[in-house]
Structures are given as C-alpha cells and as structure tokens.
C-alpha positions in Angstrom: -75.0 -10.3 18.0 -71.2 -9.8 17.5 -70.1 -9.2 14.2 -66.8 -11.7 13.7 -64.1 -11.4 10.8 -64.9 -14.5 8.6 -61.6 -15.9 9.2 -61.9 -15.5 13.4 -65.3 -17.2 13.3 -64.2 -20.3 10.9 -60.0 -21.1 11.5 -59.8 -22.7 15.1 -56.8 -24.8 15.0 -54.3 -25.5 12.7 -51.1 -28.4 11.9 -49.1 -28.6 8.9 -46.8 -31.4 8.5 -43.6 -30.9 5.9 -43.3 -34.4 4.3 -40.7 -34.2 1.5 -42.1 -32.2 -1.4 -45.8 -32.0 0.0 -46.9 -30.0 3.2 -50.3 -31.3 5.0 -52.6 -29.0 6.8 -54.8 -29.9 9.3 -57.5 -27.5 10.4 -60.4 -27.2 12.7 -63.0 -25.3 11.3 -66.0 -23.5 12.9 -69.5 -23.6 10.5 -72.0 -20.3 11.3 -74.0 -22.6 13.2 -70.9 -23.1 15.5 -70.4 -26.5 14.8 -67.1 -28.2 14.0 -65.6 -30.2 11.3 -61.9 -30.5 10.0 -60.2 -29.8 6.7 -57.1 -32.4 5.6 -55.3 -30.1 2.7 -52.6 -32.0 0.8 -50.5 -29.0 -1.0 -47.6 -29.7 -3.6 -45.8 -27.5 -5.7 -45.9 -27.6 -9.6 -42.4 -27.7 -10.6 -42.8 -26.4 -14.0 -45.4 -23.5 -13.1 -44.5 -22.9 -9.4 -48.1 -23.0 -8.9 -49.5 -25.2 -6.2 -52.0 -28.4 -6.3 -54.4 -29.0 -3.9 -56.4 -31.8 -3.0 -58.5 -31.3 0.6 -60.8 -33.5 2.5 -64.0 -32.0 4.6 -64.5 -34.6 7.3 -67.5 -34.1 9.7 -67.9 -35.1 13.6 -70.2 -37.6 12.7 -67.7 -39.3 10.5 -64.4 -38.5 13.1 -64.5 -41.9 14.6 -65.0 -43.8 12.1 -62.5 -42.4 10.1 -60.0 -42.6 12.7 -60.8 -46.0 12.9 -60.2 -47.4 9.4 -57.2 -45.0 9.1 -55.7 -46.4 12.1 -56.9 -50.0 10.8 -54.8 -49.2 7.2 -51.4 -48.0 8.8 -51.6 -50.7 11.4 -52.1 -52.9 8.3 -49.1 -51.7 6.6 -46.9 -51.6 9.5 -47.9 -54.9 10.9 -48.6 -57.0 8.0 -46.6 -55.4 4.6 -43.6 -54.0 6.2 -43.0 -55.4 10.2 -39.3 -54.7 9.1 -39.4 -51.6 8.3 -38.3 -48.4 11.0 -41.1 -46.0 11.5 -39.7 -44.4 13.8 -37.3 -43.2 11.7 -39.4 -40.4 10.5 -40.5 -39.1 13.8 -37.2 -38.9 14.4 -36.5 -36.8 11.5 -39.5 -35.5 10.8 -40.1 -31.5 10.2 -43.8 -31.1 11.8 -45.0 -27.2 12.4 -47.5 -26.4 14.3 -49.7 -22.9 14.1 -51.0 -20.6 12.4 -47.6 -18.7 11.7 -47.5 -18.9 7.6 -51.0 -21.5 6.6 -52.2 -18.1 5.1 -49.6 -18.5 2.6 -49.6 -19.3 -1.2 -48.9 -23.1 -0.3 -52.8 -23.8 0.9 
C-alpha cells in the first residue's frame, strides 16, 4: 500500500473567490476510503485582531444535487423575483475569482 502525505491523499481541487472583504474556498476533498465530498470555507478578516473567522460547510455527494438545486432555486428567486432590475452581470464583469492551489495554504483558511 502506498503511503501518501495527508494533504496529497485529501486536497483534490481547489477555487477561491475574492468577494470584497471575504474570500470563499471551494475544495474537493478525498476521505481514506477514497470517496469525495466538498468543503465551502467562508474566510474574513477580523479588523481589530487581524485574525481570521471562519465558517465552512462539509457537503456530501449524496447531498450535491440537491443542494445545487435549492441553491440554484434561491438565486433564481432573487434575481427573478426581488431584484429583475438589478445587473448581475456586473460582478462577473468585475469580479476577482482565483483559481488553484497557489496561496489556499495560507493564514486566510
């Protein structure tokens, strides 16, 4: 049996998303069983400590499609229904969306 580096056997894909003063990380992980599930970090910096806050959601492939579904069901709310005037678009336009692995290992997550 090969003998992997913790972080080789779990991290197998990675996105982080800049959005203003929070950064979101996306990342595939592999259990020991090598199965799959994904990890949602929200990371935002304390301004008075410097320190960062972390929430982070464990979402398994049993649950991928149905979470995909009712969050695709809540933004199509809100575009549609609460705000059908407002420019989405916008933000992919100017959005600042890193993909990678080139600094997750950081102190942000």
């Amino acid at each position: 049996m090969e003998d992997f580096n913790k972080n080789d056997r779990e991290e197998i894909f990675s996105k982080k998303i800049r959005a203003g003063k929070r950064t979101y990380f996306f990342d595939v992980k592999s259990t020991r069983g090598n199965d799959y599930y994904i990890t949602i970090t929200e990371s935002k910096k304390k301004q008075d400590s410097g320190m960062y806050v972390k929430h982070k959601i464990f979402l398994y492939k049993e649950d991928f499609n149905k979470f995909m579904d009712a969050l695709n069901e809540t933004v199509g709310h809100v575009k549609t229904e609460l705000m059908p005037e407002y420019d989405f678009e916008e933000f992919s336009r100017n959005s600042d969306y890193e993909y990678g692995h080139d600094d997750h290992d950081s102190n942000e997550d």
